[in-house]
N, C-alpha and C positions, 0 to 999 in steps of 0.2 A: 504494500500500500504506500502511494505517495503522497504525502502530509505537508502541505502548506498554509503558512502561520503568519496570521498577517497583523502588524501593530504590536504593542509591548505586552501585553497582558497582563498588566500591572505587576512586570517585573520576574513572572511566571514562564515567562521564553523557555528557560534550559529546562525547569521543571518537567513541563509541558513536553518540551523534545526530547526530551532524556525517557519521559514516559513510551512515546511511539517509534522510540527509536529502540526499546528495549520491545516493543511489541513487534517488533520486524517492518519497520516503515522507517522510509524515508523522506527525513523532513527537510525544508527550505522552508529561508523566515524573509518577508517582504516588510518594508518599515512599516508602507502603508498600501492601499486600496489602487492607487495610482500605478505604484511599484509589481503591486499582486498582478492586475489587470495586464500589464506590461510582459509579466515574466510568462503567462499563459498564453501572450498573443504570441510570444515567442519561442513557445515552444518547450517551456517547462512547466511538464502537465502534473495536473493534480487529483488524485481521487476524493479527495476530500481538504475543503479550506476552513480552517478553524483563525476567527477572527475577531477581535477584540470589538468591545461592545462599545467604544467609546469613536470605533471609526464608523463611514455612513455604511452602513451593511445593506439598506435599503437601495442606495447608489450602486454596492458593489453587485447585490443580484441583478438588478436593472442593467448595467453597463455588459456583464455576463451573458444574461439573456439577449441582449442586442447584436451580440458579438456570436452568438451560437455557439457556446461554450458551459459546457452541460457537465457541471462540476456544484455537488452539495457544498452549502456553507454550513457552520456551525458556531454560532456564535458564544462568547465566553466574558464574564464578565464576576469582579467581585461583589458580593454580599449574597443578602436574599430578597433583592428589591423584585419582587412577581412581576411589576412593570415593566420594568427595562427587558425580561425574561420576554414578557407577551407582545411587546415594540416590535421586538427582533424577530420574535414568530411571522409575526404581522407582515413582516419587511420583508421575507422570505427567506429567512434561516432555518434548517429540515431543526434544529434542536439548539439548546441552549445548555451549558457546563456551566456552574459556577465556581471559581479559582478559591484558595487556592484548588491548581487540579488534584483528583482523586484518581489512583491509580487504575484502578477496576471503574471508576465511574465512565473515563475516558475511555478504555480500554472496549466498552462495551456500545458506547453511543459511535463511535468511530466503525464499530463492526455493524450497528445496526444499519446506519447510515448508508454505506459502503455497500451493503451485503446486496447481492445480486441475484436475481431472480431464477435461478440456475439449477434447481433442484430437479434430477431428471428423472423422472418415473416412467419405467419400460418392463411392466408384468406381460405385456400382452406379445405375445411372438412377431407379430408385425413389427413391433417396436424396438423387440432386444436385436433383430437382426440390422434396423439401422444402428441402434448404439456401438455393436460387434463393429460394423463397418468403420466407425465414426474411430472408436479406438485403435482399430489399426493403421489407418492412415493417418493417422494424428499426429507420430510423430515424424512424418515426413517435411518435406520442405512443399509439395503441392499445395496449388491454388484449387480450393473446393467453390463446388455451387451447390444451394443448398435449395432445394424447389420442394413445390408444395402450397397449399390452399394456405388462405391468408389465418393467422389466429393457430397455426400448427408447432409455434415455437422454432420457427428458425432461427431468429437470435438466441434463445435459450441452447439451442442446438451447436452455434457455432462461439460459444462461450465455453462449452462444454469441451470441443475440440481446441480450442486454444487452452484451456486447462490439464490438454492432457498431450501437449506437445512440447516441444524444446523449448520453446518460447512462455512458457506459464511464469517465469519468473516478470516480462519486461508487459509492454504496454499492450492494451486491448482496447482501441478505437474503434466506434462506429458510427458512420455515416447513415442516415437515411436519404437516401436518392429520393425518393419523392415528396418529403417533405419541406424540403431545400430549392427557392426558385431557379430556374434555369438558370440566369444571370448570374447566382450568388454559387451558383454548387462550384463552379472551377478555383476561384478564389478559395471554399471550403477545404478544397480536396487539397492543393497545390500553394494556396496560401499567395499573399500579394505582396507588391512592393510600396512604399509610402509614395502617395500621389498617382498612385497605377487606376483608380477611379474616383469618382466622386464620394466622398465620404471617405475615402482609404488615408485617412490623417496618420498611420505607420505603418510599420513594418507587421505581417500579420503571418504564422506559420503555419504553413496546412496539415491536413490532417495524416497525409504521409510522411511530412519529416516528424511529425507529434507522433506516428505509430512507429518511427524507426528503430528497428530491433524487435519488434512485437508484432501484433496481426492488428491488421487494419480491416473491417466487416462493411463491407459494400451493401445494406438493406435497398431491397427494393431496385436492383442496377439496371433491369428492363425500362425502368421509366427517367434514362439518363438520356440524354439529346444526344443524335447522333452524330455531331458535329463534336462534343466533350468525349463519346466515345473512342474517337480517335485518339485523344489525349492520355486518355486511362490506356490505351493498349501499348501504346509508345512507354509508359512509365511501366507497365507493368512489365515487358520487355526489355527495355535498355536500363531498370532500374533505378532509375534518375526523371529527377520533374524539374520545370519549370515555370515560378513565379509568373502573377500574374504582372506585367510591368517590368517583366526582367530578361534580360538574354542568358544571364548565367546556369547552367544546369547543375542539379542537387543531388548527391547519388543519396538513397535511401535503401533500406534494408526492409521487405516488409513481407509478410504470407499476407493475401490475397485471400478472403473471405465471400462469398458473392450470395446472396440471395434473391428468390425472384418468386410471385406466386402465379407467371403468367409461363406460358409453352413457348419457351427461345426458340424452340427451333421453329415456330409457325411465326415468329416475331422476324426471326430472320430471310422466313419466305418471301413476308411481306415487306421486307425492305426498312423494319424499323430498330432493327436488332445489325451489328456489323457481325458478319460471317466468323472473320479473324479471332473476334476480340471473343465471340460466345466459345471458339474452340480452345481459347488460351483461359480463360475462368473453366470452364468444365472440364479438367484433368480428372478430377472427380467427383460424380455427381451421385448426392445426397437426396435422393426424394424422402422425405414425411410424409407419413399415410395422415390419411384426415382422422380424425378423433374416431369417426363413423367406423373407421375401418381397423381400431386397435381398442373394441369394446371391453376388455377383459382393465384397461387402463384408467376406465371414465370414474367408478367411484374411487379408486385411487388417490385420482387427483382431487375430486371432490373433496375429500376428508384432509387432503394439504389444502386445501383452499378454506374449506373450514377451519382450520387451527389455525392459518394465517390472518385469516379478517376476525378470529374471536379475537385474537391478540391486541391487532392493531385499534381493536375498537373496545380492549378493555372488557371483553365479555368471559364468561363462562364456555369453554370448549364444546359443543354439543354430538353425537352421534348422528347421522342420518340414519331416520327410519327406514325401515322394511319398504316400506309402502312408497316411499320419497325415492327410494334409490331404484325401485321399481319402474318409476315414473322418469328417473336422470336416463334408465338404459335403454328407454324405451324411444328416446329425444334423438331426432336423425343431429343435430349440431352442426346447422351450415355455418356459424361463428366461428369452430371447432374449441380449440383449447380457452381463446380469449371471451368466448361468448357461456363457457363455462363458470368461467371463472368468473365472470360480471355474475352471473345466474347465483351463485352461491355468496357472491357478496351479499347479495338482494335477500338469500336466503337467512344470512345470520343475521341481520339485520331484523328482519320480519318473522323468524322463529318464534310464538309465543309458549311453544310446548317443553319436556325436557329433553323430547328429542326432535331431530327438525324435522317437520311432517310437512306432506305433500301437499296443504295449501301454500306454505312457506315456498314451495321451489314454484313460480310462475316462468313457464314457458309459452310459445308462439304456439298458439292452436294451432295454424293450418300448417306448420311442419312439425304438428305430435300428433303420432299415431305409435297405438297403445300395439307394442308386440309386434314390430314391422322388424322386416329381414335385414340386416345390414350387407348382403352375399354380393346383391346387384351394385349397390356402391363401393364395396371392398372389390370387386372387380373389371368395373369400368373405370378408362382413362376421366379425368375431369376435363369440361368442359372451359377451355383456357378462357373465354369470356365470363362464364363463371366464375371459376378461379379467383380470377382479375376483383373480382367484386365479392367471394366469398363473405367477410363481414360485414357487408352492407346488408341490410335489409331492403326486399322492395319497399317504397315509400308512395303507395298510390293514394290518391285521397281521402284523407280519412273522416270516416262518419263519427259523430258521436250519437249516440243512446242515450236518451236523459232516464234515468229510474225511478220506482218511484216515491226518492226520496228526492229527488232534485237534482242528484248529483251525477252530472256527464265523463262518463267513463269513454277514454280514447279504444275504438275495437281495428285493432289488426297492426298494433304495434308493441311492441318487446316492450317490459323496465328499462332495458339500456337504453333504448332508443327514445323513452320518454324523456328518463334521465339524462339523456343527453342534450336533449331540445331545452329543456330545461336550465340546463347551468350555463349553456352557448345564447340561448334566451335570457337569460340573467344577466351575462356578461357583458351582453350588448348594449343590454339596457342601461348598464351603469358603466357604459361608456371606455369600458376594455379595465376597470379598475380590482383586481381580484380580491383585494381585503373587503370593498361594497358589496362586492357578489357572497363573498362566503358569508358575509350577517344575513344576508337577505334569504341565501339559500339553507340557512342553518347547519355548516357543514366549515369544516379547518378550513385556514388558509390551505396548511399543506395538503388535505386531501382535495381540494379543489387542481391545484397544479399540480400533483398526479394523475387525476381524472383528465386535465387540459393537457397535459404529456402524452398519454393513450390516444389523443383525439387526433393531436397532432403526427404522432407516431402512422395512425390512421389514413392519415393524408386528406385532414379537415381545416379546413380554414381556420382559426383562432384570432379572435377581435384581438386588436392591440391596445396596450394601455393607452386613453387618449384619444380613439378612434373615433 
């Protein structure tokens, strides 16, 4: 883990380093928020930035988020003033330490913080024989592509594989290609010169010299402009990029990760995919069966997703009933894992019983059918348009039912997708401001900007602060 320490900590600097540096992290200390900003654009990355409460932490998430640098802060600050603790919340710090530091207390908010969503659950034979795959090739020096319907865990997947290759000790960067505008993704990737465009006030390092020595994860790289494609197949070939703004070339050291939920090779038919560049990422390819297709997994995961959101949400652990898990395997899951895992948030959430019962689990009527085969879809190839759209929901217009209490219930839309309309409707409303959104919507700052992460992850528009 890489630990950077911004501002004096009231005098607590070595303490504090001496702590993560005894826990197997390496630390850099920045004076300030200016300096921090600075060393990140440049290319000394951080898994986690722990920073004194008395610098603007609100400035530094802001400036962070601007910058597309997707790094937890953690704010630290002396006494037991609650304020200053909930300020910093507010501001967008994932937690707050109060100094001096505590060894275990540090030790633990840094691991939470950090901790990556990586937990790979493969009961089902479909599954163990990707995994078998994934570890043999893992410690090679090959460029993997990792395909499959959207919500199948491909990033979990290719975390897994840089944890189990030569490279687990150095860095694990990822890109999302589609959530990144055209314009902005080359700069991203390859980083820019000072003055190389408007706005480019420095020097800024891309995320191949930021992943050099470690694996660099290409999400989503079917929806990269074909004209940038060129540029990734030249770097991923001669080893070397360059700057946006610059003639000099960069050699970089990097394993190549690639993921895609759409059929490259029909991409490349059609002339939207480069020939070259799909046979230089697929040395080896990783299909993920769809959720539908590795049944033996579903309550599995459920029951980690359960212990996960009773945690997070301060609840009592619950079993899923007989009757509720009856109801999960009977669920085709065109979401697959991510529309799971929303399901069973909803579900701990809404559990009034001591075990979670099958009105707690709400699903999409018209894709639950009680006792349907899963043989036809464990057999047929997916439909790459489909695919393409797996976690989307159709969204045809929707009627409301008034009942007859008065109250109009939405028919033929998911929780999530209420949910979602919901806090993107909220946000908007208050004008891209997320501290106004989360009072309004009665929910954390931070669980707001994890739900607006997913969305964005998604490849969903996100109002901006301001907007």
């Amino acid at each position: 883990m890489r630990l950077m320490i911004v501002g004096q900590l009231e005098g607590y600097i070595s303490a504090a380093g001496k702590i993560a540096l005894q826990r197997g992290a390496k630390v850099i200390h920045c004076e300030d928020i200016i300096e921090a900003l600075g060393a990140l654009r440049n290319g000394k990355g951080a898994d986690v930035v722990m920073c004194d409460i008395k610098q603007k932490i609100g400035k530094l998430v802001e400036d962070l988020e601007s910058e597309r640098i997707h790094v937890p802060v953690v704010a630290c600050g002396i006494g037991t003033d609650a304020r200053d603790a909930v300020k910093a919340i507010e501001q967008g710090a994932k937690e707050y330490i109060p100094l001096p530091p505590d060894a275990e207390l540090i030790a633990a908010v840094l691991e939470a913080v950090t901790q990556e969503t990586s937990t790979m659950i493969a009961s089902d034979p479909a599954m163990q024989n990707v995994v078998q795959l994934a570890d043999k090739i893992a410690p090679s020096e090959a460029t993997v592509l990792i395909t499959g319907e959207s919500g199948t865990g491909k990033e979990v997947m290719s975390k897994h594989i840089h944890r189990k290759s030569k490279r687990k000790d150095a860095t694990f960067i990822a890109v999302n290609c589609a959530a990144i505008p055209e314009n902005l993704l080359e700069s991203e990737l390859f980083g820019h010169e000072k003055g190389a465009f408007t706005g480019a006030n420095g020097r800024r390092i891309g995320k191949f010299e930021e992943a050099s020595g470690g694996t660099l994860l290409l999400d989503e790289v079917s929806e990269m402009h074909p004209l940038l494609q060129a540029k990734l197949l030249r770097a991923i070939q001669e080893k070397e990029i360059t700057r946006v703004g610059s003639n000099d070339a960069v050699k970089v050291d990097v394993r190549i990760i690639a993921t895609s939920n759409r059929d490259l090779e029909q991409s490349v038919q059609k002339g939207e995919f480069r020939e070259d560049l799909y046979f230089r990422l697929n040395v080896v390819n990783i299909r993920l069966p769809a959720l539908r297709e590795r049944p033996a997994d579903i309550i599995k995961l459920a029951e980690f997703f359960v212990k996960k959101f009773a945690e997070e949400n301060g609840m009592e652990t619950k079993k899923i009933s007989d009757d509720a898990a009856k109801k999960l395997q009977a669920y085709q899951w065109r979401g697959n894992i991510r529309e799971l895992e929303n399901t069973i948030h909803r579900a701990v959430l809404m559990s009034a019983e001591k075990e979670i019962e099958p009105d707690a689990v709400h699903l999409q009527e018209s894709a639950f059918t009680a006792g349907h085969s899963t043989n036809d879809a464990a057999t047929s190839a997916p439909d790459p348009a489909a695919v393409s759209s797996a976690s989307q929901s159709e969204q045809p217009t929707q009627p409301t039912v008034a009942n007859p209490g008065g109250v109009e219930t939405l028919i033929g839309k998911t929780i999530s997708e209420v949910e979602q309309d919901m806090i993107l409707n909220t946000l908007d409303h208050c004008l891209g401001n997320r501290t106004h959104a989360a009072k309004i919507l009665g929910i954390s700052i931070r669980t707001l900007r994890n739900k607006l992460n997913q969305y964005k992850d998604d490849g969903i528009n996100i109002p901006k602060t301001g907007s």
